[in-house]
N, C-alpha and C positions, 0 to 999 in steps of 0.2 A: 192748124194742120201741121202735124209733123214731118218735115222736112228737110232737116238734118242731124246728124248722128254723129257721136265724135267717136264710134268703133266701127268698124265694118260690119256693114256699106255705109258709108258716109251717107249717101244720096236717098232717100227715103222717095225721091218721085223717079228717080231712076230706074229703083229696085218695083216699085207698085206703082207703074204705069197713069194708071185712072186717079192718080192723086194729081196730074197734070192740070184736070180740068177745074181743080180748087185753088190752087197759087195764086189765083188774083181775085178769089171771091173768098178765103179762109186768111186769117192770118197764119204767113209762114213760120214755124220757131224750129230750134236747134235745140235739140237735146243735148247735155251733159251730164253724167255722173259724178256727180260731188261726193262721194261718200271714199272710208278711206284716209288714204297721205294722198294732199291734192301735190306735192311735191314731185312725188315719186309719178302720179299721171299726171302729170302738166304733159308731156309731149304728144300726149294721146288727146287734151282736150283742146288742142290748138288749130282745131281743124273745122271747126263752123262758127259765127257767131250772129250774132242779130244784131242789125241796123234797125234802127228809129227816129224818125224825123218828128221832134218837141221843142218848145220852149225851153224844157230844162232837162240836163242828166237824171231827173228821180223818177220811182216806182210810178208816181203818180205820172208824169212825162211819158212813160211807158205806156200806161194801162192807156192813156185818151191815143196812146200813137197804135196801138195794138185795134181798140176799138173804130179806127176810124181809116182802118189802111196804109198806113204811113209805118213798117214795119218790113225787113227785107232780110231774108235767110240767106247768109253768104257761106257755100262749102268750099273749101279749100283744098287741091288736092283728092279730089272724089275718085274712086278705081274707074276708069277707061271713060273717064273725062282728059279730053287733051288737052283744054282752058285752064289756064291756074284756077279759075275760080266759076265757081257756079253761083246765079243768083236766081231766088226765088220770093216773087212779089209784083204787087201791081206794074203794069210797064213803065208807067211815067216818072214811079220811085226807085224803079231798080236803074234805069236811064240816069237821072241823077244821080246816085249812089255811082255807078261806072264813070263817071266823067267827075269824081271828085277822090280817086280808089288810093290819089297820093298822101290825103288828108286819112284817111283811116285805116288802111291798110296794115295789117298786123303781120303777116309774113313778111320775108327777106326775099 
């Protein structure tokens, strides 16, 4: 389920309400546009990413963390979110993910 967006509106459950009640039954992902000078939008694609809880950083690590719930859409920054950060995913993986945000945290 699509869930975050690195243009406005970041927040894709924000903006379409009824996508709430998928968060913790679809996998959440962040959309980004790669296409382009990813130089010239890096500032623009710094605003969602995916967390995955694997055995290993690869594609494959991915697809089994995607398939099995272990996968958490973090927005950054979302319009008239007052949180630094919004997460989106099963409760017990976005709980972890928030009590570890010193280990991965990509913003300043």
């Amino acid at each position: 389920m699509l869930a975050g967006f690195n243009w406005s509106p970041r927040d894709f459950v924000r903006v379409f309400p009824w996508r709430e009640r998928y968060v913790d039954k679809l996998t959440p992902i962040a959309d980004a546009d790669s296409r382009g000078d990813l130089q010239k939008l890096s500032p623009q694609l710094d605003h969602t990413q995916m967390l995955f809880l694997a055995k290993a950083p690869t594609y494959a690590g991915f697809q089994d963390a995607a398939a099995n719930g272990r996968v958490v859409c973090v927005i950054h920054d979302a319009e008239g979110v007052k949180s630094h950060a919004t997460f989106y995913g099963a409760r017990p993986l976005v709980d972890y993910v928030k009590q570890r945000v010193s280990e991965w945290k990509w913003w300043k």
